[in-house]
Backbone bond lengths (Angstrom), bond angles and torsions (degrees), N, CA, C in turn:
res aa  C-N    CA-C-N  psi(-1)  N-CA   C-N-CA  omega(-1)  CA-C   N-CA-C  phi
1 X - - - 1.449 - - 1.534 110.12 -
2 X 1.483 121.53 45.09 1.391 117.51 -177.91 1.450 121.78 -99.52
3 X 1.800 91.14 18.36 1.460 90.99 162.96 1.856 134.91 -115.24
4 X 1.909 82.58 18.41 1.636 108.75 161.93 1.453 105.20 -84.53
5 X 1.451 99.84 -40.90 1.687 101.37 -160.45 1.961 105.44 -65.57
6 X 1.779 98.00 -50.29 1.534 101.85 157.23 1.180 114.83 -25.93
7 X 1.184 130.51 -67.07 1.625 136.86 -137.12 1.536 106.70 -91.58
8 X 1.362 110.18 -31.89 1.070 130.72 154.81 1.905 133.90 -43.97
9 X 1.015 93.13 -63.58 1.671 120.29 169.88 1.713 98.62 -63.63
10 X 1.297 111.08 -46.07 1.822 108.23 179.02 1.268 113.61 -56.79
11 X 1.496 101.83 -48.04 1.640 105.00 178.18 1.570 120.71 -63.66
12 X 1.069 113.05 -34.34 1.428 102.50 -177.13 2.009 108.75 -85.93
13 X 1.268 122.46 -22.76 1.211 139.88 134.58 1.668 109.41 -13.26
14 X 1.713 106.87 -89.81 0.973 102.97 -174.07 1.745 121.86 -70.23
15 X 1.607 131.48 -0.76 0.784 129.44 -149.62 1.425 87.56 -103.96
16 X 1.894 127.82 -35.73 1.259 127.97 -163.33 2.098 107.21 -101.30
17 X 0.823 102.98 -23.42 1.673 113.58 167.27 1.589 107.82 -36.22
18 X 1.298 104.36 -60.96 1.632 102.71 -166.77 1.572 109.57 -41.77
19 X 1.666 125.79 -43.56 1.218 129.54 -151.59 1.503 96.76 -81.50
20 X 1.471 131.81 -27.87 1.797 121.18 155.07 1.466 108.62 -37.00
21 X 1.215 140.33 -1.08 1.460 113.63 176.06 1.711 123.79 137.92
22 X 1.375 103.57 -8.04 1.398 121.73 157.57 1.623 112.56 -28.33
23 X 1.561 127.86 113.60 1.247 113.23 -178.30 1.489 110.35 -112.00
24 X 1.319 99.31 -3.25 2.045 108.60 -170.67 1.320 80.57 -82.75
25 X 1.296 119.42 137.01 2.090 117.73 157.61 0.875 116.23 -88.65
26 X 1.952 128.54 -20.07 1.793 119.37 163.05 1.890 92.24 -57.51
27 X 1.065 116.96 -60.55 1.599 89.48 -159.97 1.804 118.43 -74.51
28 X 1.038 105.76 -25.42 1.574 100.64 161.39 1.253 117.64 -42.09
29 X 1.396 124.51 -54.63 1.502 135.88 -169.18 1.576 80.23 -82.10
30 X 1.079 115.10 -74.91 1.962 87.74 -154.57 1.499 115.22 -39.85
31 X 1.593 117.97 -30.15 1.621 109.43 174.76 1.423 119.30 -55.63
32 X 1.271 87.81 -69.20 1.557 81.27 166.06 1.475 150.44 -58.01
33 X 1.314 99.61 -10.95 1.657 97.91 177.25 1.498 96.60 -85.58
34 X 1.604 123.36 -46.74 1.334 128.73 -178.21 1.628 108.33 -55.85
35 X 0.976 130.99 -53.12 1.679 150.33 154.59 1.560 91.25 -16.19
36 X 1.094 111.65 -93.49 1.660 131.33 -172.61 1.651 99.71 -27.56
37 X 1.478 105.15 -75.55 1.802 105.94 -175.75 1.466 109.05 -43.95
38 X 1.131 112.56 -48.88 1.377 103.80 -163.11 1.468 129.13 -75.25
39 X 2.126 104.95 -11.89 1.410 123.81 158.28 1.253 120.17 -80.50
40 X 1.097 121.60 -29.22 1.173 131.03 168.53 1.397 121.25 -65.51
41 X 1.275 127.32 -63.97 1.603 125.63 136.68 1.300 130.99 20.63
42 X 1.526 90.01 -92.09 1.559 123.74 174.19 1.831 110.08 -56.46
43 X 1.477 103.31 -42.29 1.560 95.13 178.25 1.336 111.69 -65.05
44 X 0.993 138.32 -52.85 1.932 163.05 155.55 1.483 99.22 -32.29
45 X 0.864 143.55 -7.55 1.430 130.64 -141.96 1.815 99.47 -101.77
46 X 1.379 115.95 108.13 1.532 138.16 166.16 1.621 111.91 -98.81
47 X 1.626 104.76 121.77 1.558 111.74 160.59 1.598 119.09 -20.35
48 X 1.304 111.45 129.40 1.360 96.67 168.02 1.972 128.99 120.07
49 X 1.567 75.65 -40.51 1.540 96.66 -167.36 1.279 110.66 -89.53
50 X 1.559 112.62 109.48 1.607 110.77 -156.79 1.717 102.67 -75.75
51 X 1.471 92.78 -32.06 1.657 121.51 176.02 2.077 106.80 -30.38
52 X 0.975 70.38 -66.11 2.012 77.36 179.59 1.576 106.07 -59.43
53 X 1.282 120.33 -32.40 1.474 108.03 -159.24 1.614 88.53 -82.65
54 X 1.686 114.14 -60.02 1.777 90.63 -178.23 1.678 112.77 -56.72
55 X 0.895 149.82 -32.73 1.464 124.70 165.09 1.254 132.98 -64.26
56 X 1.193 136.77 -3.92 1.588 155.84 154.90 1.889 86.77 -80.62
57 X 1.278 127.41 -67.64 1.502 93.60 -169.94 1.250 129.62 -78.37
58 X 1.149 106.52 6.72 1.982 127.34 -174.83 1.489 107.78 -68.22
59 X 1.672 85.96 -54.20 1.504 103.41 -167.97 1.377 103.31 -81.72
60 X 1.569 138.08 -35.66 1.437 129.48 153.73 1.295 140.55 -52.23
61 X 1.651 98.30 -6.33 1.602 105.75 174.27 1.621 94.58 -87.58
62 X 1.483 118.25 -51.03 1.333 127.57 -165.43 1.457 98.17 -52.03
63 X 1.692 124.71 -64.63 1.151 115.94 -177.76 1.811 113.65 -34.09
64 X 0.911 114.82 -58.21 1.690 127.45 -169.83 1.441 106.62 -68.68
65 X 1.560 144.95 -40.42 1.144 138.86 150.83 1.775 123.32 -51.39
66 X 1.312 105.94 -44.76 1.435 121.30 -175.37 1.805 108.16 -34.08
67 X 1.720 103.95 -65.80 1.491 125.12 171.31 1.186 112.75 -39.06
68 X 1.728 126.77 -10.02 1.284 91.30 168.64 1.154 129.48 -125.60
69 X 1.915 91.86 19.58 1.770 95.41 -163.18 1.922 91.90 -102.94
70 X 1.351 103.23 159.13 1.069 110.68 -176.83 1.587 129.97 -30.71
71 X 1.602 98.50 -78.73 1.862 88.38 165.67 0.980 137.26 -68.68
72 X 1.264 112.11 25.14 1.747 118.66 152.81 1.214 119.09 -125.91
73 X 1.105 111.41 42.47 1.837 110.72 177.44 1.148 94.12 -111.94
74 X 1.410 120.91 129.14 1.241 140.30 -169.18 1.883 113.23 -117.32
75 X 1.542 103.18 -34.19 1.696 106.91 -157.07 0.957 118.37 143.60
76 X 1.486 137.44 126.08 1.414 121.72 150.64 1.144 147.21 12.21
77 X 1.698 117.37 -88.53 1.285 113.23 157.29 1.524 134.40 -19.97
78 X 2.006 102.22 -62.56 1.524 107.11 -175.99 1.555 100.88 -55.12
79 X 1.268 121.55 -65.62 1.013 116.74 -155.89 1.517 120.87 -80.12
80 X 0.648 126.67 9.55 1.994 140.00 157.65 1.754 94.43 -78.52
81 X 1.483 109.78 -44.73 1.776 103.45 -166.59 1.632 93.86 -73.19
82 X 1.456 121.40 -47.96 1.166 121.51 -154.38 2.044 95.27 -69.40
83 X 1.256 128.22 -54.23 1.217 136.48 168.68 1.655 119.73 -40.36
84 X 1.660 115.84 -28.05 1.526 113.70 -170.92 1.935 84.62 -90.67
85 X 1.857 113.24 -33.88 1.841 100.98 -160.95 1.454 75.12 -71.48
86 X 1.053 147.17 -58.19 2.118 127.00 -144.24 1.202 96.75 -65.88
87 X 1.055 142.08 -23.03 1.729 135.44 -151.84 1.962 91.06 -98.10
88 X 1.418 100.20 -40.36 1.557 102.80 -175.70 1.734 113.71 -81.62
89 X 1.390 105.30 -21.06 1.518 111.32 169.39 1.763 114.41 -73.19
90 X 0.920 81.52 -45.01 1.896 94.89 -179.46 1.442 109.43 -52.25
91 X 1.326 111.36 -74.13 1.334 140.78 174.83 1.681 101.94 -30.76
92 X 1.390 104.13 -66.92 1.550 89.60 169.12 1.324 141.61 -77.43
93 X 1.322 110.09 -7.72 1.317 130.70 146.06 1.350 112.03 -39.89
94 X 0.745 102.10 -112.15 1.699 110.28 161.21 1.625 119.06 17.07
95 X 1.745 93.59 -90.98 1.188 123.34 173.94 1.986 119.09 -32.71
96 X 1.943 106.85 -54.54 1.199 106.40 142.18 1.465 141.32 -25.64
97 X 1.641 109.54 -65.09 1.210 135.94 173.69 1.252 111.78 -27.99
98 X 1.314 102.26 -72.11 1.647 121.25 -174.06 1.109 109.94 -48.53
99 X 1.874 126.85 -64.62 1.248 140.63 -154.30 1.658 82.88 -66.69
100 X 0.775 126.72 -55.83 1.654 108.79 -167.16 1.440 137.04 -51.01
101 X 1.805 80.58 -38.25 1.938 103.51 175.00 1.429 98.39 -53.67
102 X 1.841 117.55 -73.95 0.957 110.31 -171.37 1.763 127.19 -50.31
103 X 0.956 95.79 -21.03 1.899 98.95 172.55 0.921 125.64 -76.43
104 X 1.880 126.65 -29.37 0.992 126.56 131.34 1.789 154.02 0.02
105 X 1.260 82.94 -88.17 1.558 120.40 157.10 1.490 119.52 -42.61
106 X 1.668 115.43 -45.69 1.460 90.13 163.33 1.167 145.56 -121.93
């Protein structure tokens, strides 16, 4: 299950990043609120519950769309970090997803 613990570690990642230097406060707050759900999530997180996985990828799409709309463009940096955590939240999303279906199934 190290793709709770992943998703987990992202969230608090993305939730504590902003305070290095973030000066926009829409995107500070969006990290962190998105940050928060997605640690929170991951801490909570029981077999089964398809419920958690679309909100871990909801909020990993949002992270990855967010970067490019205006009041959240922050810079480079953020948004390369914020673009590598959605791609790595997703991914294990996903990756979860699957392993379960197939476990499912037999």
């Amino acid at each position: 299950m190290w793709q709770a613990w992943t998703n987990g570690l992202l969230g608090v990642w993305l939730a504590v990043a902003p305070f290095a230097g973030m000066d926009t406060p829409s995107a500070k707050l969006n990290n962190i609120l998105v940050g928060a759900i997605i640690g929170t999530v991951a801490a909570f997180y029981q077999r089964g519950n398809t419920w958690q996985r679309a909100i871990t990828m909801i909020a990993g799409a949002w992270i990855l769309t967010s970067g490019f709309l205006d009041p959240f463009i922050q810079g480079t940096p953020y948004f390369v970090g914020n673009l590598v955590s959605a791609i790595l939240v997703v991914g294990a999303t996903v990756t979860l997803h699957a392993k379960q279906t197939i476990v499912q199934q037999d």
